[in-house]
N, C-alpha and C positions, 0 to 999 in steps of 0.2 A: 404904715403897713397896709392900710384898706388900698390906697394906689399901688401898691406893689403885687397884692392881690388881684386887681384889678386889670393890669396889665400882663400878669402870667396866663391869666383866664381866657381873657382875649388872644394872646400870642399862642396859645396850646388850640386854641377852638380852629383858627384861620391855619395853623398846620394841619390839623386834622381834619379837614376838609380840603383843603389842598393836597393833602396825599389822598383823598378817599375818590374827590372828583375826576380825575382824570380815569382811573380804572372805568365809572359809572359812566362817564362821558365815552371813552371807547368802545365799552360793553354794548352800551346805546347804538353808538355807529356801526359798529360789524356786526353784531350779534354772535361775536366770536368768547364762548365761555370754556375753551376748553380746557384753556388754563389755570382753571378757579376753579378748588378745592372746597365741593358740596361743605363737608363738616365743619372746616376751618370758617367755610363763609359764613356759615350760620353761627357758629359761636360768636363770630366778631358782631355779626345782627342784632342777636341776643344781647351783648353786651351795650354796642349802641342805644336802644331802647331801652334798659335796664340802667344805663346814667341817663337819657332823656326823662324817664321817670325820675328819677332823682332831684333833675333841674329844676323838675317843676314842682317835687315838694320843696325844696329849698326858695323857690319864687314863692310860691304860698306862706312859710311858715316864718320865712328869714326877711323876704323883702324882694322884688324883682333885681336886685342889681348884684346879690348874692350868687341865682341860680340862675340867670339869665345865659352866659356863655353854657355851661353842661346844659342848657335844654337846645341853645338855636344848633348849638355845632351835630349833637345827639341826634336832633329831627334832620338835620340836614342831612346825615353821616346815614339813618335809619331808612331813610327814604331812598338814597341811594342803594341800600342793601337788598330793599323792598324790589325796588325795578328791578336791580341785578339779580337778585333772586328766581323773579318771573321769567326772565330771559333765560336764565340756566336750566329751569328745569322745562321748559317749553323745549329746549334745544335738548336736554337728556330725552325726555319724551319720544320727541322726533325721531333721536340716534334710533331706538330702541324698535323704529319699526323699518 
């Protein structure tokens, strides 16, 4: 059961970043945000960071190879949101003058 755990963890983290990255990745090259929804993005943010936490008390309390997929995919997923974030409102900013 630990390998079966172990393989969903990893197969759910490497989607989840592969859906996350290409948006982060575009965002990055146009600086084109107008299609991303301020509240919706920030809830998903929120949530990113809020399993990144999580990962890492599970690597603390469980063992690193318990929390290890919910922290690297979270930090990675978090990070993307962080950038994407800056861009969006740097570009709402702008709109506005």
């Amino acid at each position: 059961m630990d390998i079966l755990y172990q393989i969903l963890g990893w197969m759910g983290s490497i989607g989840l970043i592969l859906g996350y990255l290409p948006q982060a990745v575009q965002t990055i090259r146009t600086r084109n945000t107008d299609g991303i929804s301020l509240p919706g993005f920030i809830m998903m943010a929120v949530g990113s960071f809020c399993f990144m936490c999580q990962g890492l008390i599970l690597c603390i309390q469980q063992g690193v190879e318990v929390g290890i997929f919910f922290f690297i995919t979270n930090f990675i997923t978090a990070t993307c949101a962080a950038i994407i974030f800056v861009i969006k409102m740097r570009n709402d900013h702008f709109k506005k003058k």
